[in-house]
ZANULO-863037 format. One record per residue (C-alpha): x, z negated, y; residue number from 1. Coordinates in steps of 0.05 Angstrom, whole numbers, plus 32768, in hexadecimal, padded with zeros to 4 digits. Example, Ala and Ser with C-alpha at 12.3 -4.5 7.8 and 13.67 -1.06 7.14 Angstrom:
<sites>
X 80F6 Z 7F64 Y 7FA6 resi 1
X 8111 Z 7F71 Y 7FEB resi 2
</sites>
This chain:
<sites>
X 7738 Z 84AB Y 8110 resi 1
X 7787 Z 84A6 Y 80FC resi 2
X 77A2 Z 846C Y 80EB resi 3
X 77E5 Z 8457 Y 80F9 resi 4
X 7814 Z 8414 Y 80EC resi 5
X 781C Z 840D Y 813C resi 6
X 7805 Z 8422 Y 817A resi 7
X 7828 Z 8417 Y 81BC resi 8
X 7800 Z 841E Y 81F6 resi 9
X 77FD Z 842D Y 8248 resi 10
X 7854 Z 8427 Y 823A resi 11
X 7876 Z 8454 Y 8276 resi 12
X 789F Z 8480 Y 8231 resi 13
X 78E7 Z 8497 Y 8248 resi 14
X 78F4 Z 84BB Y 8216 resi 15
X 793B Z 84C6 Y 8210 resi 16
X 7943 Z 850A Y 8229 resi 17
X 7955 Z 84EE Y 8270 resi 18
X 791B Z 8503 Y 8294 resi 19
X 78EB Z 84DA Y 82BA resi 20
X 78B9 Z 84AD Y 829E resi 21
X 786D Z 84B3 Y 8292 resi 22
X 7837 Z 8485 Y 8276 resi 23
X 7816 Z 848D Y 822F resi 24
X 781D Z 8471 Y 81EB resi 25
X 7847 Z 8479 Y 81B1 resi 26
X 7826 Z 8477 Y 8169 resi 27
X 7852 Z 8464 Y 812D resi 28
X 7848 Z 8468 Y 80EA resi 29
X 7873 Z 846B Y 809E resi 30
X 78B3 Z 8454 Y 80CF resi 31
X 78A2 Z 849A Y 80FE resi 32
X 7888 Z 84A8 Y 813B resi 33
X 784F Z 84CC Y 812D resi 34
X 7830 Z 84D0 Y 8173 resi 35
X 783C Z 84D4 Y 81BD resi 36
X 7813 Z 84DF Y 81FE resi 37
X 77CF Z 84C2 Y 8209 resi 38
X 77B5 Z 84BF Y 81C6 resi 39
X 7771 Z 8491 Y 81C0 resi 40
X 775D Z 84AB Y 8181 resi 41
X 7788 Z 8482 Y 815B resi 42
X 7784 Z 8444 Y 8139 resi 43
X 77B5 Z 8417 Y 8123 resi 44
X 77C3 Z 83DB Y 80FE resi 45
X 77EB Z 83B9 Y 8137 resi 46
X 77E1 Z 83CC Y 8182 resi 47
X 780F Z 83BE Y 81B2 resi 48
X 7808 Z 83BC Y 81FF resi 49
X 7840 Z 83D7 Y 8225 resi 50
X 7823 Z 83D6 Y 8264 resi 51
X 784D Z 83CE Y 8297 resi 52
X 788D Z 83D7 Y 826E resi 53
X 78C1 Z 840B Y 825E resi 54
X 78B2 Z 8427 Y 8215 resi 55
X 78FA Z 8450 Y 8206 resi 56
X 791C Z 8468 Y 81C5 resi 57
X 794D Z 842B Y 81A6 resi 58
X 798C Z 8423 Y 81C7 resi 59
X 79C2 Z 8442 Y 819F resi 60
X 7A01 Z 841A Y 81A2 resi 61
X 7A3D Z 8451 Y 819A resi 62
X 7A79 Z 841C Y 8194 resi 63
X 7A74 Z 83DC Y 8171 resi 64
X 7A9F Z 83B8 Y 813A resi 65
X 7A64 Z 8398 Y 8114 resi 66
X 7A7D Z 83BB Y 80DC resi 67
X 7A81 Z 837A Y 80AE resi 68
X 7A43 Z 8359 Y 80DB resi 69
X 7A0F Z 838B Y 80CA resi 70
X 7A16 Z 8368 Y 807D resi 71
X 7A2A Z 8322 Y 808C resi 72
X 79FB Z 8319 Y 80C6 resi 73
X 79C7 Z 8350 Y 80B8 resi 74
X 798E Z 832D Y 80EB resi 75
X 79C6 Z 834C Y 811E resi 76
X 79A3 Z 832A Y 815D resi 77
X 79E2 Z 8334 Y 8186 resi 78
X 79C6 Z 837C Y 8187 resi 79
X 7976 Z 837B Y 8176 resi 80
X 796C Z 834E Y 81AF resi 81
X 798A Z 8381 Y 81DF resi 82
X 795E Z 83BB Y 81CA resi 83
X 799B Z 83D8 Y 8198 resi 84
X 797E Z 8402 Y 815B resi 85
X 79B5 Z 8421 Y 814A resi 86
X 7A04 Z 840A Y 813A resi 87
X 7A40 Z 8438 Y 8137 resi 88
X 7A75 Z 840F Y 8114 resi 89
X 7ABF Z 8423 Y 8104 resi 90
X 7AD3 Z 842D Y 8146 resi 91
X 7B25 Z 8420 Y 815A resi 92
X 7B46 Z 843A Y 8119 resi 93
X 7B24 Z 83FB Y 80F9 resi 94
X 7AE8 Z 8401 Y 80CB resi 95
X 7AD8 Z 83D6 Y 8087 resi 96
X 7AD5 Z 8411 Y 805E resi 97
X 7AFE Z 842A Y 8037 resi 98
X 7B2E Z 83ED Y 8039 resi 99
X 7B5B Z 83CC Y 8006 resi 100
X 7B83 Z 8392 Y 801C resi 101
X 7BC2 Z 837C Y 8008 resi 102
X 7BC5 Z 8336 Y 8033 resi 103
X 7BA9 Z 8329 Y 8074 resi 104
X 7B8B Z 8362 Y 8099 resi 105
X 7BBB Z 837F Y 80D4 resi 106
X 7BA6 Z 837A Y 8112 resi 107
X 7B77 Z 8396 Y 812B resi 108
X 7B48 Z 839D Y 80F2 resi 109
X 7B47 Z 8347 Y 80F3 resi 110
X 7B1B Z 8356 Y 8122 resi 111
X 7AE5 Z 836B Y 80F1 resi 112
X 7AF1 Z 8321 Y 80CF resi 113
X 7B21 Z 8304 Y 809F resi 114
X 7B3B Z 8329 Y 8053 resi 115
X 7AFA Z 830D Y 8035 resi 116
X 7ACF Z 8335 Y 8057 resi 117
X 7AF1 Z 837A Y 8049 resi 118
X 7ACF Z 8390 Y 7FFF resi 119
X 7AC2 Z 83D6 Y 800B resi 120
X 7AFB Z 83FF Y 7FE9 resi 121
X 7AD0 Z 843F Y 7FEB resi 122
X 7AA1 Z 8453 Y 8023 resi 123
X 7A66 Z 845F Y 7FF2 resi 124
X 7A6C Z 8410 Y 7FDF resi 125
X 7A64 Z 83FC Y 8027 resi 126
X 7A2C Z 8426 Y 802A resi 127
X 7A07 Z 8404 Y 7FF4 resi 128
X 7A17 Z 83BE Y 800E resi 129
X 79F1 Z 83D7 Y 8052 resi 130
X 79B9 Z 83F9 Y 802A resi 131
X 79BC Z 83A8 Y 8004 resi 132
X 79BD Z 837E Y 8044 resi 133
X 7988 Z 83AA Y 806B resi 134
X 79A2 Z 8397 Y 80AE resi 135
X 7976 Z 8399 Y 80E4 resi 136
X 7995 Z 83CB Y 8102 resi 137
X 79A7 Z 8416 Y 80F0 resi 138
X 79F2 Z 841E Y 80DB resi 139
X 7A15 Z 8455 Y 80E8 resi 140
X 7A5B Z 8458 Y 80D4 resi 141
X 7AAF Z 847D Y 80E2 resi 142
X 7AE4 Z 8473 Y 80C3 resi 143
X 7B23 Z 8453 Y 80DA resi 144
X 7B62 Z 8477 Y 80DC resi 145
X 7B7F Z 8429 Y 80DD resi 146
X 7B60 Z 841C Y 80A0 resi 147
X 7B78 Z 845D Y 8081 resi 148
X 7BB8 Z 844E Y 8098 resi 149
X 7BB4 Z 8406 Y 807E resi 150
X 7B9C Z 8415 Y 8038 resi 151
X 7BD2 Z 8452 Y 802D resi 152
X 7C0F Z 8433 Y 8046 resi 153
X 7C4E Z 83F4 Y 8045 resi 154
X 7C45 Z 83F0 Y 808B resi 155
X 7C2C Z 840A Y 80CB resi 156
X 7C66 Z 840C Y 80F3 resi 157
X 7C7B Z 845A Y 80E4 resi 158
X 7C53 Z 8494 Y 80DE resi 159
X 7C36 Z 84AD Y 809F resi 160
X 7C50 Z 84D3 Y 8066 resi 161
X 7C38 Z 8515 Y 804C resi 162
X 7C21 Z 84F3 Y 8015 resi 163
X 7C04 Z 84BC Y 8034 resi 164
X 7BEA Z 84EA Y 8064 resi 165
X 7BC0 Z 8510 Y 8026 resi 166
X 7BAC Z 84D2 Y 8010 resi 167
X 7B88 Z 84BC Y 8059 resi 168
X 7B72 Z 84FF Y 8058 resi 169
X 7B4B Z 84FF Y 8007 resi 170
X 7B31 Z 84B2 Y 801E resi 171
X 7B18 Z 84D5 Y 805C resi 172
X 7AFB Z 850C Y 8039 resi 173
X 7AD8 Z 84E1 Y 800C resi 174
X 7AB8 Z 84B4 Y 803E resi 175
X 7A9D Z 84F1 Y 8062 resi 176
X 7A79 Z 8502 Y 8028 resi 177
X 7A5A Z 84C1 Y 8025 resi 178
X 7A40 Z 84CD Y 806A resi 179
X 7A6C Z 84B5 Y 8097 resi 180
X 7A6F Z 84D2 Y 80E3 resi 181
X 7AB5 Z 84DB Y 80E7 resi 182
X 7AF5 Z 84BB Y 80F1 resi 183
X 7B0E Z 848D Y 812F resi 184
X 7B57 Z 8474 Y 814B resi 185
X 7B7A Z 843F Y 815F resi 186
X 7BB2 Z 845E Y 8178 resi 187
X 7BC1 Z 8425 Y 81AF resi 188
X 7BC7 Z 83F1 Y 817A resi 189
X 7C0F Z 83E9 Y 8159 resi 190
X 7BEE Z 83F5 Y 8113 resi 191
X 7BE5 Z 8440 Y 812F resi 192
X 7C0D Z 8446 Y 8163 resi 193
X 7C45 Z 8463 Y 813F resi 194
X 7C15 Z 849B Y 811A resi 195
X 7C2C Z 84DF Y 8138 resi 196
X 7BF7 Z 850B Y 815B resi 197
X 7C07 Z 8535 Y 811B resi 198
X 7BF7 Z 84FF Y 80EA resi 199
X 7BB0 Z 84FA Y 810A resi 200
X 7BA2 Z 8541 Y 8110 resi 201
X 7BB1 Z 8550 Y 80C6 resi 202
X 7B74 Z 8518 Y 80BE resi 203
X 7B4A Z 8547 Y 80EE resi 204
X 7B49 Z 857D Y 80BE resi 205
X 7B15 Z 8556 Y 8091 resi 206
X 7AEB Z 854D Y 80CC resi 207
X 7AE5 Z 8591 Y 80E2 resi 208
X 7AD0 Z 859F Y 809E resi 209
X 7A9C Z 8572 Y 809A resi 210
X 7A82 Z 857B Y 80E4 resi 211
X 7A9C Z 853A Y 80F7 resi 212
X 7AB3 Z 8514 Y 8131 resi 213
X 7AEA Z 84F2 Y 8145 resi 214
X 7AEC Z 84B7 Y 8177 resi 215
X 7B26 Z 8495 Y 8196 resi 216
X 7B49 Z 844E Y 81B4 resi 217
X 7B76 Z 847A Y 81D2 resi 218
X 7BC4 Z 8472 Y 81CF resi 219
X 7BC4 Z 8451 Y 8212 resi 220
X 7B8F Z 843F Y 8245 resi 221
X 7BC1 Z 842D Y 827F resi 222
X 7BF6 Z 8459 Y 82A7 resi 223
X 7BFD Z 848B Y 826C resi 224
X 7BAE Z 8498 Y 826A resi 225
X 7BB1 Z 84DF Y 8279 resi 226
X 7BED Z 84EF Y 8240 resi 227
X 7BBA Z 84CD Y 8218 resi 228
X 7B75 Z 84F0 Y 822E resi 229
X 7BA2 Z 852C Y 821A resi 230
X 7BB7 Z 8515 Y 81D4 resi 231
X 7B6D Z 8508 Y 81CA resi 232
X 7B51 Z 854A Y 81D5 resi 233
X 7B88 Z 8578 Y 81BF resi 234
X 7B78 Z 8552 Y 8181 resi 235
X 7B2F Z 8566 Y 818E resi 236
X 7B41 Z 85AF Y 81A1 resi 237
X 7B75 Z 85C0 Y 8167 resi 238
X 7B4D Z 85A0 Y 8133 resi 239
X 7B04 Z 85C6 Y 814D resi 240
X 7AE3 Z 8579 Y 814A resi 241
X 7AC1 Z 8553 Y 817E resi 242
X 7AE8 Z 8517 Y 819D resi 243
X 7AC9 Z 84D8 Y 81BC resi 244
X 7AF9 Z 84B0 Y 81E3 resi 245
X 7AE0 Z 846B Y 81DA resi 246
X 7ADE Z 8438 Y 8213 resi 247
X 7AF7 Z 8469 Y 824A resi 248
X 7B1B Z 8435 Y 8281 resi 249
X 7B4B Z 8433 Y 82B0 resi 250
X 7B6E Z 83F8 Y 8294 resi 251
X 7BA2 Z 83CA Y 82BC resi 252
X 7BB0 Z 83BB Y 8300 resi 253
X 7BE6 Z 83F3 Y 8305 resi 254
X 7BB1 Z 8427 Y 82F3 resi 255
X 7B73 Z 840D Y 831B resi 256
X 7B5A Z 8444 Y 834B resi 257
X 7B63 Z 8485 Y 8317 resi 258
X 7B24 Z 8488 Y 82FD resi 259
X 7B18 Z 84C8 Y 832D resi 260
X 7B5A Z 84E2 Y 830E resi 261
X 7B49 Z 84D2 Y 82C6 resi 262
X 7AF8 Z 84F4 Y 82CE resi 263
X 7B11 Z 8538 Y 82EC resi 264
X 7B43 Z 8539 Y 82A6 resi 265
X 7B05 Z 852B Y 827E resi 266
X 7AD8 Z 8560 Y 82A6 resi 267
X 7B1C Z 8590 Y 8294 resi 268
X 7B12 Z 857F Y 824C resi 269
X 7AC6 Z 8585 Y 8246 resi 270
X 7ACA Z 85C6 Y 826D resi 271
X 7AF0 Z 85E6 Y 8225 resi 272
X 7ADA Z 85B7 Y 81ED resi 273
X 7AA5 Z 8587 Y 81D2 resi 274
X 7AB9 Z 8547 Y 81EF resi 275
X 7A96 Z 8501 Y 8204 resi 276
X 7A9F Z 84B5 Y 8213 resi 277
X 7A8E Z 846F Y 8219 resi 278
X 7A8A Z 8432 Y 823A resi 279
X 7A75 Z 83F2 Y 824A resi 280
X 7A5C Z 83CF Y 8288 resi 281
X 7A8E Z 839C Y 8297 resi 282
X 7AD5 Z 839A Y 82BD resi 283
X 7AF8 Z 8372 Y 8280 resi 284
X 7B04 Z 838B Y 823B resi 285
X 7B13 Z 835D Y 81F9 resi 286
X 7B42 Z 836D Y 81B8 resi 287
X 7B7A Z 8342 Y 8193 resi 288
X 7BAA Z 8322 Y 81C6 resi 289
X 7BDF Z 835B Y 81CC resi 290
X 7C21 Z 833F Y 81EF resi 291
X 7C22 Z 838D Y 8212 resi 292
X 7BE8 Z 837B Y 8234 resi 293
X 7C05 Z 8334 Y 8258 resi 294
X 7C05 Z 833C Y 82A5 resi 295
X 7BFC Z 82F4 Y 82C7 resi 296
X 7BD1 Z 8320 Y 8301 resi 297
X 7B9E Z 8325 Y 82CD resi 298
X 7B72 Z 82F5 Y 82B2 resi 299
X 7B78 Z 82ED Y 826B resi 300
X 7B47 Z 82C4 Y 8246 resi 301
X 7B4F Z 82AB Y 81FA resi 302
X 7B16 Z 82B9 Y 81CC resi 303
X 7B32 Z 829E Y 818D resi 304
X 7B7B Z 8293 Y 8174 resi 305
X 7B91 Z 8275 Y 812B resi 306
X 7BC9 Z 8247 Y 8139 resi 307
X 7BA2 Z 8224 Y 8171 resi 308
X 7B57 Z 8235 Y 8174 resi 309
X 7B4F Z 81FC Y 81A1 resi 310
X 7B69 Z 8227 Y 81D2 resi 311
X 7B28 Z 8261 Y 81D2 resi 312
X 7B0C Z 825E Y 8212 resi 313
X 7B43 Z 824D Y 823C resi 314
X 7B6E Z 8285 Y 825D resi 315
X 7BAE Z 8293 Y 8253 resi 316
X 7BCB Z 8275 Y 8295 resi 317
X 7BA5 Z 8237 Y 8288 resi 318
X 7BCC Z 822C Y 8242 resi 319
X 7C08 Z 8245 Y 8264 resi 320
X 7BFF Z 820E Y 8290 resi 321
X 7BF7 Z 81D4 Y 825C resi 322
X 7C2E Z 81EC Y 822F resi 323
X 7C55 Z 81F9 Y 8270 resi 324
X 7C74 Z 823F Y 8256 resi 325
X 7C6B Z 8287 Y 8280 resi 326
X 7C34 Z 82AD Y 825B resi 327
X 7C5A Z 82DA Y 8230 resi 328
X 7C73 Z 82A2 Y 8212 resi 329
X 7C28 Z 827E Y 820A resi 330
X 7C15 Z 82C5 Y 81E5 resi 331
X 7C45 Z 82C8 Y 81B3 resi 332
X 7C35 Z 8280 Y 819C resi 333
X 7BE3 Z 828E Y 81A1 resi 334
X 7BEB Z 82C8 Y 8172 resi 335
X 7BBC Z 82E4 Y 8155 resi 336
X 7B8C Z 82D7 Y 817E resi 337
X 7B53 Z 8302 Y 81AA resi 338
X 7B50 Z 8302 Y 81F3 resi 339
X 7B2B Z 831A Y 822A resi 340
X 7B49 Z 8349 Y 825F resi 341
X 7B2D Z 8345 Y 82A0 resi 342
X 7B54 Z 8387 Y 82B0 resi 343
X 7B29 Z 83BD Y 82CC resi 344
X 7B14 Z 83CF Y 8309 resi 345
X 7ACC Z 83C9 Y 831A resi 346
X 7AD3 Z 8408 Y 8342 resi 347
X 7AEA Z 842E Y 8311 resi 348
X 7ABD Z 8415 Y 82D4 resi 349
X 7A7C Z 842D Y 8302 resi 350
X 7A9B Z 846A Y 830E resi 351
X 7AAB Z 8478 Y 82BE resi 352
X 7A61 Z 8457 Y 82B2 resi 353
X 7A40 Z 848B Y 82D6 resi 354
X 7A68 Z 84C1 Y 82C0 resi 355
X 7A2A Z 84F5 Y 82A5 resi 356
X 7A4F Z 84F7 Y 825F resi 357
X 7A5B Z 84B2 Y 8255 resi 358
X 7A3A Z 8485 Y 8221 resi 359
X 7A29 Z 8442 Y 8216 resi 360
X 7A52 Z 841E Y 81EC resi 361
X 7A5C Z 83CD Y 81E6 resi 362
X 7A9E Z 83C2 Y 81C2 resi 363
X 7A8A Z 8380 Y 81AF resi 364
X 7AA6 Z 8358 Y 8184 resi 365
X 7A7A Z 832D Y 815C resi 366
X 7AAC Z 8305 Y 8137 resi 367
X 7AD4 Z 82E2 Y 8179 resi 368
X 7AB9 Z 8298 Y 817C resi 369
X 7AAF Z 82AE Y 81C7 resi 370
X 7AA4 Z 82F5 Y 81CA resi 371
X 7AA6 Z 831B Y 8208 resi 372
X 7A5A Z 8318 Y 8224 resi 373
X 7A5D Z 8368 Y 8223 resi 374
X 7A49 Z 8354 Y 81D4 resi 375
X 79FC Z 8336 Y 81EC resi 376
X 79FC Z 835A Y 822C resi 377
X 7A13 Z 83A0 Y 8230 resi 378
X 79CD Z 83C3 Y 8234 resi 379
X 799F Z 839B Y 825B resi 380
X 79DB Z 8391 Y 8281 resi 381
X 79DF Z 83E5 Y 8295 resi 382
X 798C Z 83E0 Y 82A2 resi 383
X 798B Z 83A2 Y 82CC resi 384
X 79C9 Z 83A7 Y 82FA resi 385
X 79E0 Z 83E6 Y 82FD resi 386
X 799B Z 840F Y 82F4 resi 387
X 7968 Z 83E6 Y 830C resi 388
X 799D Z 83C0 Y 8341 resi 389
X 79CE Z 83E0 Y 8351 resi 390
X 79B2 Z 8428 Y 834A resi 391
X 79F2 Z 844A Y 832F resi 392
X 79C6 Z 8474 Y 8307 resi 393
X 7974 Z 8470 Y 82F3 resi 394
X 7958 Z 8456 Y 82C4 resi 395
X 794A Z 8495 Y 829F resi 396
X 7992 Z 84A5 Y 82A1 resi 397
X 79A7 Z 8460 Y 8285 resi 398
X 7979 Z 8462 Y 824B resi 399
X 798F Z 84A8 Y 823D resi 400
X 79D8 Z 8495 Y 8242 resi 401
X 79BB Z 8465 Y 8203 resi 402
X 7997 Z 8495 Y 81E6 resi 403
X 798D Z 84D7 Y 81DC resi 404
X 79DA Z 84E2 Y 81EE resi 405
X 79F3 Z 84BE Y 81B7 resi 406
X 79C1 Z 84DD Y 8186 resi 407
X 79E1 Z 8525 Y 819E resi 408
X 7A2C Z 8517 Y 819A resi 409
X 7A28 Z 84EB Y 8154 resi 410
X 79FA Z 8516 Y 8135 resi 411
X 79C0 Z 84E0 Y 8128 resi 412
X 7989 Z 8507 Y 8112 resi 413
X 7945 Z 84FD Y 812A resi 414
X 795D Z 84C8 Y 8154 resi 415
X 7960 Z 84B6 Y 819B resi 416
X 7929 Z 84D8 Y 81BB resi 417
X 78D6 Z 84BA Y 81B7 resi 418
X 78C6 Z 84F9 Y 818F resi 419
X 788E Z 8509 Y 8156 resi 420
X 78AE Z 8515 Y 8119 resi 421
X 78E6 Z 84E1 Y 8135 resi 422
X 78FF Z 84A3 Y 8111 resi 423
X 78D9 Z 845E Y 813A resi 424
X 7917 Z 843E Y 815D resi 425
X 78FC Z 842A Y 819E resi 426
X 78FB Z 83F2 Y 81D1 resi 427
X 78CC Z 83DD Y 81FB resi 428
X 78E2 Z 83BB Y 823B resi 429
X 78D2 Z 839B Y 8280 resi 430
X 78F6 Z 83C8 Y 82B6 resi 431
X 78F2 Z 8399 Y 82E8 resi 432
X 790D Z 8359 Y 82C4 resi 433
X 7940 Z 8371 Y 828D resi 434
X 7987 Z 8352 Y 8299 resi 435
X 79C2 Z 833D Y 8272 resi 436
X 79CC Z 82F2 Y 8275 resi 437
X 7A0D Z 82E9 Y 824E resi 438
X 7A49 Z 82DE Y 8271 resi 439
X 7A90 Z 82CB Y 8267 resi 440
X 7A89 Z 8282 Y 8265 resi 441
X 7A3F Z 8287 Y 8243 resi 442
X 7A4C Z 82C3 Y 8218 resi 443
X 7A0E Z 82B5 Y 81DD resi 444
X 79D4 Z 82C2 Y 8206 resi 445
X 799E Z 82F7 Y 81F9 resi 446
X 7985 Z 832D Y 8230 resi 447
X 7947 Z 8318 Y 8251 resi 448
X 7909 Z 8352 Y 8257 resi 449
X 7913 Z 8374 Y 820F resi 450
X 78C6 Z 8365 Y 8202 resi 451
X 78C8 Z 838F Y 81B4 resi 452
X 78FD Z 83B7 Y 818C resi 453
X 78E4 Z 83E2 Y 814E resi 454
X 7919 Z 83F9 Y 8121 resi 455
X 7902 Z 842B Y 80F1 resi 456
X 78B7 Z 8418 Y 8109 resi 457
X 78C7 Z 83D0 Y 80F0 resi 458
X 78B8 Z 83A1 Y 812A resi 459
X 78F2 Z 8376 Y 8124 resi 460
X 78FA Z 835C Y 816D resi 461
X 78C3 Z 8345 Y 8199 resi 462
X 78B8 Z 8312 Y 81D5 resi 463
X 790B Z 82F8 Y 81D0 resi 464
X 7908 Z 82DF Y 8182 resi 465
X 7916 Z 830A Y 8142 resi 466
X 78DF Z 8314 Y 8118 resi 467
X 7903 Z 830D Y 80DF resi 468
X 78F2 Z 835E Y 80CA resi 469
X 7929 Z 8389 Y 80B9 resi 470
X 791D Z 83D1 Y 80B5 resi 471
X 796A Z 83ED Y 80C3 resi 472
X 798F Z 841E Y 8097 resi 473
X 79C7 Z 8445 Y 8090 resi 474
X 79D6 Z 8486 Y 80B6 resi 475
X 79F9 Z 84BE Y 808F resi 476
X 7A1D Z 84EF Y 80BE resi 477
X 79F5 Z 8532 Y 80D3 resi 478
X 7A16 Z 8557 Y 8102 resi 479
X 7A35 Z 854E Y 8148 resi 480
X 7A24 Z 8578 Y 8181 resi 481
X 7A46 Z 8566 Y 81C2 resi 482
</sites>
């Protein structure tokens, strides 16, 4: 009789793929699945009972800034303890590799933590440091055309030289032969905003070369989103790489109500050219507090701020209020600081969510004192209420929206699917009682119904408490297929 390290029984396996579930059991052994259907003539060292539960591949998290987190904090329980395997850091033009600082960081890339925390001038030593920490999660890592920009030039105000350009571009180059996916943007930040479409299609010719992919914050989100959507996949389509458009929303009150408008571009583009995109399942975003983004009809919420952090967690009409100034002028003395935007339409976020192309990606941000909940909450939070709930898609669809999807368009191999011969990320979970319970004014609060998580076959998760093993590693780049 075979013996295994684990055998999951009477689980209903969705496997990734999409389609429908059935019951049967998984075997795992050496960190593989090595098993699946009704297979009795094993044995195991540890058996599991998943009766009653949903046994699916491990969520894969597509856009996250736990670039710095996955070393500092390697038990990562913001993510383990929603079923996340898998991490895809670097997203927004900011990564932690390859960076050399000067002084402070620029805004954005504070957002990965303060100068201390950036020690990775080559993308080979930040792989090491993962392969030290042994997160408990699998790391998968882009570059950062920020960072590029940040490590190769006075300031980020103007567009790049030639010879600064080269210099991104040989950085670059190196990094994807380190194993990096690709390269992301930031172009709505001001530390990219001046970069020329030009400047970042010259760093697209790396990527093509390697088989990359390149993601994007596109240059605006708001009235100008379909100048943007365009940018982003002439990019794609001149340069022969795959683009991701990160965090597709219809952002502001102005724009509420396009989402219709803004799908029917993106079917245009994905009729021609390899193209996908992400998002998460709440109608509020979070990033630095950018005085563009001040509009007293939206609620704007302070997540941390330097010159007064006694003022995270009240919004920015409240402290307008107290230091009895108009908001603008509240801004400009909070900086920098993060917010939360409670700027998108609900209506349109569903609509994007459901898209069939369209990922699942939590943009948290694990740094902010009070992070946005979408940081503890994003996956349960798509099973519970708007699968199991709301029924804006099935199940199936949600976890392959997790899944098997993201495996595809980042090139993951052996990933994503319940598979033999497949790499043991799974979650095992209770259909009926899985649910986000962080929220904006409780935003540190762990998903209920995640019953086990395996990374690499290492149990690391079970019954709402880590169990201490890590089994994460770092993911080299194989190829993306949209």
């Amino acid at each position: 009789m075979p013996l295994c390290d684990t055998l999951i029984r009477n689980a209903y396996i969705m496997d990734g793929s999409g389609g429908e579930a059935w019951a049967g059991d998984v075997a795992i052994d050496d960190g593989h699945i090595c098993a699946v259907g009704q297979i009795p003539e094993y044995s195991a060292r540890q058996v599991i009972d998943g009766s009653g539960h949903i046994l699916a591949p491990g969520f894969i998290d597509v856009h996250t800034h736990d670039d710095t987190n996955v070393i500092r904090t390697p038990e990562m329980l913001p993510k383990l303890s929603q079923g996340v395997t898998t991490v895809i850091v670097g997203n927004c033009g900011i990564s932690a590799a390859p960076v050399q600082l000067t002084g402070a960081p620029p805004d954005p890339m504070n957002l990965l933590g303060t100068a201390d925390v950036f020690r990775y001038p080559t993308f080979r030593s930040y792989v090491a440091a993962i392969e030290e920490a042994q997160p408990a999660v699998n790391v998968a890592a882009l570059v950062g055309h920020t960072s590029l920009r940040n490590n190769h030039m006075d300031r980020l105000d103007r567009a790049a030289t030639a010879t600064e350009t080269e210099r991104m571009r040989t950085q670059l180059s190196e990094a994807l032969d380190s194993g990096a996916l690709g390269m992301s943007s930031g172009l709505a930040y001001l530390s990219a905003n001046s970069a020329p479409t030009e400047e970042v299609l010259a760093l697209a010719e790396p990527l093509a070369e390697a088989g990359a992919i390149y993601t994007t914050h596109m240059r605006t989100e708001t009235e100008g989103i379909l100048d943007a959507m365009s940018e982003a996949f002439r990019i794609g389509r001149q340069s022969s790489v795959p683009v991701v458009i990160s965090h597709l929303k219809c952002a502001g009150i102005a724009n509420w109500g396009r989402s219709e408008e803004v799908l029917q571009a993106f079917d245009a583009a994905l009729a021609s050219q390899p193209a996908g995109c992400d998002c998460y399942p709440y109608a509020a975003g979070s990033s630095t507090l950018d005085l563009r983004q001040v509009d007293e009809r939206v609620e704007i919420m302070i997540t941390w701020c330097e010159p007064h952090p006694e003022m995270a967690g009240q919004t920015l009409a409240q402290i307008a209020a107290t230091w009895k100034v108009e908001q603008i002028e509240a801004a400009r003395r909070l900086q920098p600081a993060g917010a939360i935007y409670h700027s998108i339409s609900e209506e349109d976020m569903r609509r994007i969510l459901s898209h069939p192309a369209t990922m699942i990606g939590s943009d948290g941000l694990p740094n902010d004192p009070l992070p946005h909940p979408r940081l503890w909450g994003t996956f349960p939070r798509v099973l519970g209420r708007y699968s199991r709930e709301l029924k804006l898609f099935p199940m199936a669809i949600a976890i392959h929206k997790m899944t098997g999807m993201p495996a595809v368009r980042f090139g993951l191999a052996n990933r994503g699917l319940i598979k033999e011969g497949y790499c043991a990320d799974l979650v095992l979970f209770n259909p009926e009682t899985v649910r986000d319970t962080a929220t904006f004014t409780k935003p540190i609060s762990p998903a209920e119904g995640i019953a086990a998580v395996w990374v690499n076959g290492v149990l690391s998760y079970r019954d709402g408490a880590s169990t201490g093993e890590r089994g994460g590693r770092f993911l080299s780049r194989q190829s993306s297929h949209i």
